[in-house]
C-alpha positions in Angstrom: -17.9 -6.3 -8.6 -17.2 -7.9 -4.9 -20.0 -7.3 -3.5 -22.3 -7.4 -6.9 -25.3 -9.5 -6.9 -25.4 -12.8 -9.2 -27.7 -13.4 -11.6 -28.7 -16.9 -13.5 -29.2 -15.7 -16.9 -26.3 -13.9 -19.2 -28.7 -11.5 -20.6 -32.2 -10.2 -19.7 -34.6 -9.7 -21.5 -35.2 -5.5 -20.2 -32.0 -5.1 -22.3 -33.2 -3.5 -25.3 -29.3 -2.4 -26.9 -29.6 0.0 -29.9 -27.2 2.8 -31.5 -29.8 5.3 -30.3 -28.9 4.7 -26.8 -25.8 6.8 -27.4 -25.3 9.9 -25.0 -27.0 13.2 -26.1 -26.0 15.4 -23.1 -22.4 16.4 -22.4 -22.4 15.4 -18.8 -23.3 11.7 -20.1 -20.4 11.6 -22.5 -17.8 12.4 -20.0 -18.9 10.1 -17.8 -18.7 7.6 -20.5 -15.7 8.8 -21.7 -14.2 7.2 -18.6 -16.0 4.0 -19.3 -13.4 1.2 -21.0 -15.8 -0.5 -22.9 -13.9 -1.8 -25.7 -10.9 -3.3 -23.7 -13.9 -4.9 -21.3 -15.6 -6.2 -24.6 -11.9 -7.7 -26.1 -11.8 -9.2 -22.5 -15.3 -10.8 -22.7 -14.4 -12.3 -26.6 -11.4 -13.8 -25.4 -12.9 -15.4 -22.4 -15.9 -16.6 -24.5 -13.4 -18.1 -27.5 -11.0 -19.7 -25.1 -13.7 -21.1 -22.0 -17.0 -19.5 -21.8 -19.2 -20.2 -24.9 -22.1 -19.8 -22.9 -22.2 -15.7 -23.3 -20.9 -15.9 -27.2 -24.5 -14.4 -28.0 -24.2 -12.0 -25.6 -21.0 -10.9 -26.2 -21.6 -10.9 -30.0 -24.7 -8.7 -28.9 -22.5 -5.6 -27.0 -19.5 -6.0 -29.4 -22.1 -4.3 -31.8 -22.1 -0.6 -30.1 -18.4 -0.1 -29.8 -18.8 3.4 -31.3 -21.3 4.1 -30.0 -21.9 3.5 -26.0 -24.3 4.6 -24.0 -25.2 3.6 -20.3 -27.6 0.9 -21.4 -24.7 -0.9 -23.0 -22.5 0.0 -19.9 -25.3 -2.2 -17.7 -25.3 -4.8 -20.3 -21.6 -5.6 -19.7 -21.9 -5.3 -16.0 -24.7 -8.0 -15.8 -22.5 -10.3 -17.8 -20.0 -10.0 -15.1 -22.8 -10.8 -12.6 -23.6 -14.1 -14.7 -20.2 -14.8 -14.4 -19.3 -14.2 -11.0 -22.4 -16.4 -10.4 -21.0 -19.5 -12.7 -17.4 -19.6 -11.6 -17.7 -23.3 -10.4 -19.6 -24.5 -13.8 -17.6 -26.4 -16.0 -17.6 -29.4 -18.2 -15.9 -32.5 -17.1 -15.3 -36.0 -19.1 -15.0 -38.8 -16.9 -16.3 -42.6 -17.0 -14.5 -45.0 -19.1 -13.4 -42.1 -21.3 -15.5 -42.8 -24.8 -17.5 -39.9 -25.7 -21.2 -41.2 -26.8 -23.1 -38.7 -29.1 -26.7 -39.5 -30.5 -28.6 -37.8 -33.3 -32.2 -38.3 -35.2 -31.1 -38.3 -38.5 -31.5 -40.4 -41.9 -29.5 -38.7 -43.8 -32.0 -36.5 -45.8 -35.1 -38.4 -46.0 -38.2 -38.1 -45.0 
């Protein structure tokens, strides 16, 4: 993923995921078979709960097809990483006189 080519979205929309995507030939399930897509998907929940909420649709999106893979989903993971290779230096910072200021349009209920 060096040399991988960033990207400014964490999902595109030519991702269509779907259990049907799953490999029919037996060439395509060894090469899947080498493929570890549920330790890569773990690793992508844990970076989204502890820092990245950004990709918690995304990632709530590929944890779906952990039975079943295919190479669709494989692609799907691999342009995450390419969102987040690309967004390394985004982050949240709190600075200024230190008091959070939050506004909302709300009455409460009424109309």
């Amino acid at each position: 993923m060096e040399k991988a080519k960033i990207v400014s979205t964490p999902f595109a929309t030519h991702f269509k995921l779907s259990a049907a995507m799953n490999p029919k030939f037996e060439h395509e399930k060894k090469c899947m078979e080498t493929v570890s897509y549920s330790s890569t998907v773990g690793s992508l929940m844990y970076l989204m709960v502890c820092t990245r909420l950004d990709i918690a649709q995304v990632v709530s999106v590929v944890s779906r097809y952990l039975a079943c893979l295919g190479r669709g989903h494989w692609e799907a993971i691999k342009w995450i990483f390419r969102y987040l290779k690309g967004t390394t230096n985004a982050h949240l910072e709190f600075g200024g006189n230190g008091i959070l200021t939050g506004y909302v349009d709300s009455d409460f209920g009424g109309d």
